[in-house]
N, C-alpha and C positions, 0 to 999 in steps of 0.2 A: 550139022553133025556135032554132038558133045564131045569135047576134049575126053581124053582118059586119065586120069591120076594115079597114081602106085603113092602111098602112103605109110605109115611108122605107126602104129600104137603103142603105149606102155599100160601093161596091162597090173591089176591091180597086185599081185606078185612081184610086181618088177619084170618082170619077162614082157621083150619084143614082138609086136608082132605085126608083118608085112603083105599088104595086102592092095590088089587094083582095084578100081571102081569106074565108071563113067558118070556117077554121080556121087558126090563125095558126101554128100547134107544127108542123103535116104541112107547111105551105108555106115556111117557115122550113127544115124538113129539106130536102126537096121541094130548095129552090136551094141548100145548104149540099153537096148529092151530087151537082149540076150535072146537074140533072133540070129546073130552074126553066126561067124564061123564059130565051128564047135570048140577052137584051141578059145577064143573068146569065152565063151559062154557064160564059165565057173572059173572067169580070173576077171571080174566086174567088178569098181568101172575098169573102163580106158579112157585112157586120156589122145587125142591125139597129138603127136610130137612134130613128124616131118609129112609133107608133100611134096609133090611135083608132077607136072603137068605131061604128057606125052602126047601123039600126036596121033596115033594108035591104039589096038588094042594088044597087036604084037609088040611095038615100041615098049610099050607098056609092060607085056609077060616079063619080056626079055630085061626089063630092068629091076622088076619085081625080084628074076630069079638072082640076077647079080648081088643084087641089096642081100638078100636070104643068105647068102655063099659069103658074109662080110663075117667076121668075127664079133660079137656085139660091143665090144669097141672100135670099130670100124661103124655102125652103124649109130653108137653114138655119137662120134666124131661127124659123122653126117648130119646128123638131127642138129651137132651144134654151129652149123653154120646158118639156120634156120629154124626159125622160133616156136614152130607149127603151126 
């Protein structure tokens, strides 16, 4: 069973963007060819900032939505305890 990831972008605006996967390398291409989510699309590149592993794919939502609900200094303040 593949782990799950919730992850950070910074998208080429500067604006966050947070998102799960079960595979982090396809979903990484995935918005890098602007196939991703549509808030991706037409703010190319992204870079990724933060991950983290979860053990689910609830585990997972449920930290996605926390992370979302942070202030984006809250969310950078995350990223900077991790290099990406």
């Amino acid at each position: 069973m593949k782990p799950w990831y919730v992850y950070i972008l910074r998208c080429a605006d500067d604006t966050l963007y947070t998102g799960i996967t079960n595979d982090l390398e396809m979903r990484l291409r995935t918005h890098a060819e602007g196939r991703g989510a549509k808030y991706t699309r037409g703010r190319l590149p992204v870079e990724l900032l933060y991950r983290e592993q979860a053990t689910s794919r609830g585990e997972a939502t449920r930290r996605e939505m926390a992370i979302k609900r942070l202030p984006r200094q809250g969310k950078l303040a995350l990223v900077g305890g991790q290099g990406g």
